[in-house]
N, C-alpha and C positions, 0 to 999 in steps of 0.2 A: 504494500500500500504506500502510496506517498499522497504526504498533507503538507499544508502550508500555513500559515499565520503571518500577517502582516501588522502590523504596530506603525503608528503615526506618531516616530516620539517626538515631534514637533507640538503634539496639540495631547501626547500623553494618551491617545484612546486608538481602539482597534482601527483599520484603514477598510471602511466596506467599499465593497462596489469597484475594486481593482480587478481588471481582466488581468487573467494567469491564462499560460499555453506552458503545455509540456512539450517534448520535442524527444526525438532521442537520436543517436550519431548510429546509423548502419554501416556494414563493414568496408563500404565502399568514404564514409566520412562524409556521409550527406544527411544532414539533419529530416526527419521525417517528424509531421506532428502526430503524438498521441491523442495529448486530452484537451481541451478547456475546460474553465471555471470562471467564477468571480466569486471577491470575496463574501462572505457575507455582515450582517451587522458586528457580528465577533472579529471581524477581519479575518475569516479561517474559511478557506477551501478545501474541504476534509472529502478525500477520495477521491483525488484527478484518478486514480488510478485504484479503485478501490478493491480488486480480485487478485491478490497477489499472482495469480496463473499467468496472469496476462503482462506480468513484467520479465525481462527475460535482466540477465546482467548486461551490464556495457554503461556507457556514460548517458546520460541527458541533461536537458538544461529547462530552465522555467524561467519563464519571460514576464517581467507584472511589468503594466502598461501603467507606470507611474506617471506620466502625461495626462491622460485622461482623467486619474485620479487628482491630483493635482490641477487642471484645469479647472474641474465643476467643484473645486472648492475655491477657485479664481485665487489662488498663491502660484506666485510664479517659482517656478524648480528649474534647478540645474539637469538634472538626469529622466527624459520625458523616458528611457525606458533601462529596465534591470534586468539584467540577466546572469541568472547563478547556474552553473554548471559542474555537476557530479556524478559520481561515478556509485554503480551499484553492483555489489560484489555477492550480494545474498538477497535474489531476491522474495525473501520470503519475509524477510525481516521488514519493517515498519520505517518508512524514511519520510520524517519528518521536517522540513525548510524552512524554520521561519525568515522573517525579512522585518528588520527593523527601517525603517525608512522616513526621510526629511526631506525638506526642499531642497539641501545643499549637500547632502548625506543619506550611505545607507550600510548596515550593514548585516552579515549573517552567520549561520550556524548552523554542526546538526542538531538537530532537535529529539527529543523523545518522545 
């Protein structure tokens, strides 16, 4: 499974309403998409990928469209979009992303 959580530490509260896209690298090194999401009121997109069967190992990446987010809150940002990219070695295991995120900053981690 992989989930995500977003944080608006600018304003201290979840970031809803962020478009997320999964993607992942095939052997050839050509990104294909998996899933969408968006967040929700929690800022939490829980189960872009929720049937662990259906993840295989290799790398992917998650894209939140901090633009748009950022736009219809009408604060101007530095980063209109993020992209974290990781690698899955067991996929059976729970991978969790969150994304701390600001107008001028962001950062992340694995999660539990």
């Amino acid at each position: 499974m992989i989930t995500t959580h977003v944080l608006d530490t600018s304003r201290g509260r979840p970031a809803d309403g962020v478009p997320v896209r999964l993607d992942a690298r095939d052997t050839a090194g050509v990104w294909r998409e998996v899933a969408r999401g968006v967040t929700d009121d929690d800022g939490r997109c829980r189960g872009l990928v929720p049937d662990a069967s259906k993840l295989l190992r290799g790398v992917y990446r998650l894209t939140f469209d901090a633009g748009q987010y950022f736009d219809r809150a009408r604060v101007p940002a530095f980063y209109p979009e993020v992209t974290v990219v990781f690698e899955i070695r067991d996929p059976a295991e729970h991978h969790h992303v969150p994304l701390l995120l600001s107008p001028y900053g962001y950062s992340t981690y694995r999660g539990s």
